[in-house]
FIZAPA-290516 format. One line per field, with one value per residue (C-alpha): x, y, z; chain; residue number from 0; residue in one letter. Coordinates in pm, 1 decimal. Layout:
<zafis>
u (X,...) .
v (Y,...) .
w (Z,...) .
mol (A,...) .
seq (NUM,...) .
type (A,...) .
</zafis>
This chain:
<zafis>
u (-9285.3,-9084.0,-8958.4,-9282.5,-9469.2,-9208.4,-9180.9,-9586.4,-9564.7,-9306.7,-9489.2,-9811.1,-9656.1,-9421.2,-9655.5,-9822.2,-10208.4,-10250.7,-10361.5,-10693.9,-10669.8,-10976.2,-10937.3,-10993.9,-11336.9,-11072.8,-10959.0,-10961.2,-11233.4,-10960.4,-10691.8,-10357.4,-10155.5,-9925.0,-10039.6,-9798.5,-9691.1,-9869.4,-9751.3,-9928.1,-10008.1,-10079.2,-10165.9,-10183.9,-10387.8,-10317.7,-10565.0,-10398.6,-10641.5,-10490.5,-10610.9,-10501.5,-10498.2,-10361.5,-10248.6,-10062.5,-9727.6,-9494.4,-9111.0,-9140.7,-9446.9,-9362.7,-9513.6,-9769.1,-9931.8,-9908.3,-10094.8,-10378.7,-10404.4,-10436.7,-10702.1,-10898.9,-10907.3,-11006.9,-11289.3,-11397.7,-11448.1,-11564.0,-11751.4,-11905.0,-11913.0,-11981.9,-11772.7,-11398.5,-11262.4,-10918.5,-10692.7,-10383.8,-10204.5,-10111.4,-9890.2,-9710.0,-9682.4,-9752.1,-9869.1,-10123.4,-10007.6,-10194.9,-10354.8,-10570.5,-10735.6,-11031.4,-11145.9,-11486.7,-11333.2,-11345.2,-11023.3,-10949.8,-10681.2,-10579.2,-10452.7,-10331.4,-10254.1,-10180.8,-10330.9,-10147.9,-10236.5,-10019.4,-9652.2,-9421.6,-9612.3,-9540.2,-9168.7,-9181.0,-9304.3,-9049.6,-8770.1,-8954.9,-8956.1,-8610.7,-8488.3,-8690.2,-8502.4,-8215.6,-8304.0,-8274.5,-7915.2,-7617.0,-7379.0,-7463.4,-7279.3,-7153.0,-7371.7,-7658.6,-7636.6,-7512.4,-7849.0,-8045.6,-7825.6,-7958.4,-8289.3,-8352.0,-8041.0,-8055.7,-7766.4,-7709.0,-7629.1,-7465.7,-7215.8,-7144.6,-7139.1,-6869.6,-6681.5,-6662.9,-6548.5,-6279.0,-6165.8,-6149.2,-6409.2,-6558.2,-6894.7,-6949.9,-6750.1,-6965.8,-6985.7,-7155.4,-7549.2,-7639.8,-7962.0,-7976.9,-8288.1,-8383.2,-8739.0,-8819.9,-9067.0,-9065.0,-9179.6,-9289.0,-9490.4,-9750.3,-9721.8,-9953.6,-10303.5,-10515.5,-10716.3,-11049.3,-11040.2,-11239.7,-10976.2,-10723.4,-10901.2,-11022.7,-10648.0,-10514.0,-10816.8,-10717.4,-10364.7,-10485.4,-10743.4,-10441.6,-10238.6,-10228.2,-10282.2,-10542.0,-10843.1,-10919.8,-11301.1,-11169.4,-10971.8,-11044.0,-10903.5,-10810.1,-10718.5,-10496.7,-10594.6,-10265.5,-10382.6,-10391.6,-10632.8,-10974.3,-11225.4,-11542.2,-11728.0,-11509.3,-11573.0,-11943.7,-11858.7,-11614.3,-11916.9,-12188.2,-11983.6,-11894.7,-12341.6,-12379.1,-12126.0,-12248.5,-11886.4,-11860.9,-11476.8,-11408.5,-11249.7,-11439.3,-11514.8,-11327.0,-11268.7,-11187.1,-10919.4,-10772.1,-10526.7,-10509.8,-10205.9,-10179.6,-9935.1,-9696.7,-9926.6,-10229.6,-10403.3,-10419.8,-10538.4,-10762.0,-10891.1,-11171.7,-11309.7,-11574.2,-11731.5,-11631.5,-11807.6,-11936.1,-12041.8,-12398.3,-12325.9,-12101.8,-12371.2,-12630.6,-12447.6,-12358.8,-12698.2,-12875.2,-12567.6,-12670.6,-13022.8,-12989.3,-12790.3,-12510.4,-12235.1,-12087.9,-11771.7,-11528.5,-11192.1,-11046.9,-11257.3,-11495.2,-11703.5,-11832.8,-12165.9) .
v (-7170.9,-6864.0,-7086.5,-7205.8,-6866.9,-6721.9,-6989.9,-6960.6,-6608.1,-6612.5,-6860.8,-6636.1,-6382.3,-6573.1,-6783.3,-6737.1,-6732.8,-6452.7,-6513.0,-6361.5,-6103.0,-5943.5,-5587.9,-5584.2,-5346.7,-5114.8,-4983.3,-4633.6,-4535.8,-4315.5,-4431.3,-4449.3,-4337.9,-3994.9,-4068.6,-4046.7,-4209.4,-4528.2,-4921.4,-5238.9,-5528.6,-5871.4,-6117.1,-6468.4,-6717.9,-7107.6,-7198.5,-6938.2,-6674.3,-6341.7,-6015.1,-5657.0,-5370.4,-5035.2,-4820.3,-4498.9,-4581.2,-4293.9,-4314.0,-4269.2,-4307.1,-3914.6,-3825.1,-4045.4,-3932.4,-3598.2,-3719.8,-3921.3,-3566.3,-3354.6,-3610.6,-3607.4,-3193.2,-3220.0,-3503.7,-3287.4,-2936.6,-3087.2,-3384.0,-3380.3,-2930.4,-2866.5,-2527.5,-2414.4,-2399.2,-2277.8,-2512.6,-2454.5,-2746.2,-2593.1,-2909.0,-3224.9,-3508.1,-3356.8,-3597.2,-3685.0,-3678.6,-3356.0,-3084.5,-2841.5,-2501.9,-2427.7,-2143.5,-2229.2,-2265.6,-2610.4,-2763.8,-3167.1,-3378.1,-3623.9,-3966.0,-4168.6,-4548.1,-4796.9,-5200.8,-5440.0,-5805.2,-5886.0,-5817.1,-5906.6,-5692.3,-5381.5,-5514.7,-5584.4,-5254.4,-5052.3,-5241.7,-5140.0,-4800.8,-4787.7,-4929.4,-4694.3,-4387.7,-4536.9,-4568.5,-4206.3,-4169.7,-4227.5,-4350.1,-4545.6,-4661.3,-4980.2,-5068.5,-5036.4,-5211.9,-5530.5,-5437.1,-5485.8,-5814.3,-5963.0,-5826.1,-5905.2,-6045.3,-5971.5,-6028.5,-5648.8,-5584.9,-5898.1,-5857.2,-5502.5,-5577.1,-5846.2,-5601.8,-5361.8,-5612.5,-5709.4,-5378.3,-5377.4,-5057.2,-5006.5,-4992.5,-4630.7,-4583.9,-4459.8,-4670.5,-4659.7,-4774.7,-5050.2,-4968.7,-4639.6,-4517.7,-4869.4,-5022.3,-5279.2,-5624.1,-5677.4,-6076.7,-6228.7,-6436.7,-6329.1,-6590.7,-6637.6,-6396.7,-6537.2,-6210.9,-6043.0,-5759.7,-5663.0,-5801.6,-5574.9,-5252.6,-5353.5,-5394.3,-5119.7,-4865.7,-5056.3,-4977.8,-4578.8,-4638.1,-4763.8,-4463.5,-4240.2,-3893.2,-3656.7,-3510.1,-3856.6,-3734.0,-3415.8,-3678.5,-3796.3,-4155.3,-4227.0,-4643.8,-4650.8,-4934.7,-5077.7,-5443.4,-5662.7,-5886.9,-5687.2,-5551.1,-5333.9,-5648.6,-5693.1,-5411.7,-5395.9,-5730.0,-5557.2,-5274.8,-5535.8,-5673.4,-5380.2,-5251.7,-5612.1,-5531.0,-5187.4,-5067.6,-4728.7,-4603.8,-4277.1,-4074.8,-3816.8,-4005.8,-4303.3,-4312.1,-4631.9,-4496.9,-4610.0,-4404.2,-4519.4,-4247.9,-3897.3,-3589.1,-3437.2,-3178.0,-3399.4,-3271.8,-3534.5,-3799.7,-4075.3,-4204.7,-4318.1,-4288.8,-4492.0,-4468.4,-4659.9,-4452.0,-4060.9,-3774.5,-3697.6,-3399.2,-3565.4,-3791.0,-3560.7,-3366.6,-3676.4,-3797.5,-3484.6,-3489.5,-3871.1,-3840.6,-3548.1,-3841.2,-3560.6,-3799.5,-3982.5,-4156.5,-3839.8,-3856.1,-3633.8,-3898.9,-4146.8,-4163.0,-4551.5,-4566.8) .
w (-10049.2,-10178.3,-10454.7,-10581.5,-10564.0,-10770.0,-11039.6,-11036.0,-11090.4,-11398.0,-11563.2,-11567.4,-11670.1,-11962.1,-12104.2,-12428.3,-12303.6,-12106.8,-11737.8,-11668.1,-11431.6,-11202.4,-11039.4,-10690.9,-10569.1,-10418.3,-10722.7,-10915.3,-11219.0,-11387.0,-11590.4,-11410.1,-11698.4,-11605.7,-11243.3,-10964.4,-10624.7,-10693.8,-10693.9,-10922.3,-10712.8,-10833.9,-10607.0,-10694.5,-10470.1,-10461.9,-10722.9,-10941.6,-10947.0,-10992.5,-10861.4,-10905.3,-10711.1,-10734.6,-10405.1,-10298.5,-10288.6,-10138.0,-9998.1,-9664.3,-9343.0,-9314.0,-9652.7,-9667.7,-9374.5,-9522.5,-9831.3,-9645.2,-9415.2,-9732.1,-9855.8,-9603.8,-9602.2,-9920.5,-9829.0,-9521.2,-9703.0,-10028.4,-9934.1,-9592.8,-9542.9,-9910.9,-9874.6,-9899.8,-9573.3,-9456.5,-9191.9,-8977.8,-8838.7,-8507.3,-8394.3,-8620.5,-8369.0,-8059.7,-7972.1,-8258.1,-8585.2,-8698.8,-8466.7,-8691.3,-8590.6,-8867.9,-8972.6,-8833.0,-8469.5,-8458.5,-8283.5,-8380.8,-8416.5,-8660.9,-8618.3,-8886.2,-8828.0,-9096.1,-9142.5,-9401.2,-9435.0,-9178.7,-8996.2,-9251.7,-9530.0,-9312.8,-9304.0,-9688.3,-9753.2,-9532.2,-9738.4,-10056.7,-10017.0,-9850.7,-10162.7,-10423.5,-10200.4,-10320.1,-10684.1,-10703.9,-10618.5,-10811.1,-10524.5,-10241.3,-9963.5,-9953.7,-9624.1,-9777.9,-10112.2,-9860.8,-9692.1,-10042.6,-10142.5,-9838.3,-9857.5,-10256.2,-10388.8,-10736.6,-10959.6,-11037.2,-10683.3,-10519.6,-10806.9,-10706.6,-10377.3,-10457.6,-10638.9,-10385.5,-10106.8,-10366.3,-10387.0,-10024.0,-9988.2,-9639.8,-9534.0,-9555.1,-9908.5,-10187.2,-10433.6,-10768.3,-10757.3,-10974.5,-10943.8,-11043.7,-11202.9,-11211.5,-11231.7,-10991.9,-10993.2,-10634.9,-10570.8,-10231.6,-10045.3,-9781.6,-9488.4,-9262.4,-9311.9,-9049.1,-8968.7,-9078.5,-9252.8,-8883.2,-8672.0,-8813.5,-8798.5,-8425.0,-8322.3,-8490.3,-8321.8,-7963.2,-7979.5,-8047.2,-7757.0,-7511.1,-7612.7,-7342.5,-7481.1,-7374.4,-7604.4,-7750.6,-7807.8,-8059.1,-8280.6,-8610.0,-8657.9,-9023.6,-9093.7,-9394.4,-9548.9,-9742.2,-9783.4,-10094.2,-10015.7,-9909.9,-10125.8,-10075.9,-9966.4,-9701.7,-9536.6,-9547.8,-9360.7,-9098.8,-9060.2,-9012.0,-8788.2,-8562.1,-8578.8,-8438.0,-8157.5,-8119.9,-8018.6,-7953.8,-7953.5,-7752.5,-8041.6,-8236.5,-8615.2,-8735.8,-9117.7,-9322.2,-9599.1,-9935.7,-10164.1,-10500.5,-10660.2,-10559.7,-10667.3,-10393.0,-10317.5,-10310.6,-10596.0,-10909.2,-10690.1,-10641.2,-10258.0,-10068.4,-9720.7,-9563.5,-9219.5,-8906.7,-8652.9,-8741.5,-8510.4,-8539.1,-8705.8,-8927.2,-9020.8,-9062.6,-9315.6,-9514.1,-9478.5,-9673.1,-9911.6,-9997.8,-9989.3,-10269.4,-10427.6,-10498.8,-10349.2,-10670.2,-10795.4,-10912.2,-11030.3,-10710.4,-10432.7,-10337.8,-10049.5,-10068.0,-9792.8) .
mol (A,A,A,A,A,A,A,A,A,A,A,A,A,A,A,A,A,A,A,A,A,A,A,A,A,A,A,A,A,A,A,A,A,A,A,A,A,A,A,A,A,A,A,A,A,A,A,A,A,A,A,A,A,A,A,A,A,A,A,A,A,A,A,A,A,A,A,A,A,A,A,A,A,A,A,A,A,A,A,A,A,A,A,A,A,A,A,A,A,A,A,A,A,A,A,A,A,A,A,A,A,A,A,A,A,A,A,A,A,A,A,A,A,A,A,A,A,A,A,A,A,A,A,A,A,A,A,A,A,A,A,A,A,A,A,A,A,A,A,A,A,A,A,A,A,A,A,A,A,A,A,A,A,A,A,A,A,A,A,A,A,A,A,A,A,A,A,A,A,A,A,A,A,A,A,A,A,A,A,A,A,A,A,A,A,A,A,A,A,A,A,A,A,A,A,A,A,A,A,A,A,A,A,A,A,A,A,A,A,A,A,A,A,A,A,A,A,A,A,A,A,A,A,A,A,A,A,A,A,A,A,A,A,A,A,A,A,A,A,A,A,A,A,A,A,A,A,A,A,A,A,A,A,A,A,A,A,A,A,A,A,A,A,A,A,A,A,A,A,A,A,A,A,A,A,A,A,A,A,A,A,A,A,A,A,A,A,A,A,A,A,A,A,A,A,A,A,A,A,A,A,A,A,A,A) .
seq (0,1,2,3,4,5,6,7,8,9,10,11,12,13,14,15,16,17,18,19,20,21,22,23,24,25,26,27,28,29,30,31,32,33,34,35,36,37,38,39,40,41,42,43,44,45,46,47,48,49,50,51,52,53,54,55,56,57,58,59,60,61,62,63,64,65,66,67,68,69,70,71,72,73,74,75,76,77,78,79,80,81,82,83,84,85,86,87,88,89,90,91,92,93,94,95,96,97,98,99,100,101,102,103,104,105,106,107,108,109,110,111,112,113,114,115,116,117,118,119,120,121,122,123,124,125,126,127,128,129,130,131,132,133,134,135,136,137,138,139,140,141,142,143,144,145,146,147,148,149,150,151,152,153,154,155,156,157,158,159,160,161,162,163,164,165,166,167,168,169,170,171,172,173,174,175,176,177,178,179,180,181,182,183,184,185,186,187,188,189,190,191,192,193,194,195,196,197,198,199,200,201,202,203,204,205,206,207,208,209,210,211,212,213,214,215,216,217,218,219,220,221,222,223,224,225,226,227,228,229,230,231,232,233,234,235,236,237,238,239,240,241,242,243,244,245,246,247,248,249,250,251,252,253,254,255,256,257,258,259,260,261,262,263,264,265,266,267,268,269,270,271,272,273,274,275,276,277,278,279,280,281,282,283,284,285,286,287,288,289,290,291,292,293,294,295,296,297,298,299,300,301,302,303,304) .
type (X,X,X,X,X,X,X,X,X,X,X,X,X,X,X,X,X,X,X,X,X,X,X,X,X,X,X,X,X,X,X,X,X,X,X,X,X,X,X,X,X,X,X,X,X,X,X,X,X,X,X,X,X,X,X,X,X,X,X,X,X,X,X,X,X,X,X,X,X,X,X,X,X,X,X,X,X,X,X,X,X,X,X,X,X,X,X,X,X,X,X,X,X,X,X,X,X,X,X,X,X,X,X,X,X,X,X,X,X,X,X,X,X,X,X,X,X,X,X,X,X,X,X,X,X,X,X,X,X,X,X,X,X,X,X,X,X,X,X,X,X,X,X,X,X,X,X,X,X,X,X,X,X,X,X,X,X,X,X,X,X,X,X,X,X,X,X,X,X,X,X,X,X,X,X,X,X,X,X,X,X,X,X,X,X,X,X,X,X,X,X,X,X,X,X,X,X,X,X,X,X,X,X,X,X,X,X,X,X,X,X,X,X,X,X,X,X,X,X,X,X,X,X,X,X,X,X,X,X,X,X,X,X,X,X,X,X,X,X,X,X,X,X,X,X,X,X,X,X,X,X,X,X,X,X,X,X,X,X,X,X,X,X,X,X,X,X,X,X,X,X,X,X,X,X,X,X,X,X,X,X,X,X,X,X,X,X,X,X,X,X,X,X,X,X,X,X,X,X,X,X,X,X,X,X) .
</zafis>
């Protein structure tokens, strides 16, 4: 199967008559040149179809959450309060991700969980961005490039791996990194993708549900939505689908989030957030905002209703 996605893919990208490629709904209005932290998807279905899709792309689950938080900040001051507003985070993982004090004395936690199409794209991703840490460094130890020969095999680094073993280095020896400073085409298949786009947010909001920390009702549930194959219509399905079921979840707000590219600081960036379930005065406040119709596509955010 791996075989004949790959020689699919090559041959849409090597022949003469350009495949025609459609942007998926999730997808940023600005242009993503001199952006940052960002990765190009194309996904190609079985009749051929190709669709592309941009998302935040970051090294590590540690800094992304930071980036989603910082989004969301700047979603909650500048899109739902209208005002600039001043946070401390009072605890990091203890036991929610974020625990903010405001400055208008409002105490909440954050909770960040993340929904790809399925296992093995969380997998796929984790050996992604284990690699691109590596990129970075001159020398790497021999353990890990066997790690990368196994995981992707190219010729660059199963030869230096071969080298190495000739030489008779040991696991932990530095050696020097083929793939220094190195671009990468990363090429996969997707396996199985049985789920709705609704199926995967419900699980990932049950495991938070089963978790069994206190002061559920003061947290703010963001889904990270890192998948290739949903688009805006999708989750208009997912929230038809949850109004039919009228499920009520016992945390505070639950947002519905996608990160396009963002700077380290979280400025220069591109995201959306759509609602899953809003306090009333939540709603209320985004209500009067889109009744003024004075929520609108902007380069810094979206907020899709």
């Amino acid at each position: 199967m791996f075989k004949k996605l790959k020689n699919i893919f090559l041959q849409l990208i090597t022949s003469f008559r350009k495949p025609r490629i459609t942007t998926s709904s999730y997808y940023p209005i600005s242009d993503i040149k001199n952006k940052n932290n960002y990765k190009r998807y194309l996904r190609i279905e079985r009749n051929g179809h190709v669709t592309e899709k941009i998302l935040l792309d970051l090294p590590t689950q540690k800094q992304r959450e930071e980036i989603v938080f910082k989004h969301f900040l700047k979603f909650l001051g500048g899109d739902i309060r209208q005002k600039d507003t001043c946070y401390e985070i009072i605890y990091r993982d203890n036991p929610w991700d974020f625990s903010v004090q405001s400055d208008f004395h409002e105490k909440f936690h954050v909770e960040i969980t993340s929904i790809a199409d399925n296992n093995w794209s969380f997998e796929k991703t984790k050996r992604e961005e284990e690699y691109k840490i590596f990129i970075l460094k001159d020398k790497i130890p021999l353990r890990k490039l066997k790690k990368f020969a196994l995981w992707f095999g190219t010729q660059d680094v199963l030869s230096a791996v071969s080298s190495a073993i000739k030489n008779n280095s040991a696991d932990n020896d530095l050696i020097t990194n083929p793939i220094f400073k190195k671009t990468s085409l990363f090429i996969s298949d997707t396996k199985d993708e049985p789920n709705t786009l609704h199926q995967l947010v419900s699980m990932a909001i049950e495991k938070k549900v089963e978790k069994p920390h206190n002061e559920k009702e003061k947290v703010i549930l963001i889904i990270d939505n890192r998948t290739t194959r949903f688009g805006i219509e999708d989750y208009f399905k997912m929230m038809n689908t949850f109004d039919r079921n009228k499920t009520h979840y016992p945390f505070k707000e639950i947002f519905f989030y996608t990160g396009y590219y963002s700077d380290n600081d979280g400025n220069n960036s591109e995201f959306s957030f759509s609602e899953i379930q809003l306090s009333e005065e939540t709603r209320k406040l985004l209500n009067e905002r889109i009744n003024k119709k004075d929520i609108q596509l902007k380069q810094n955010g979206i907020y899709y209703r």
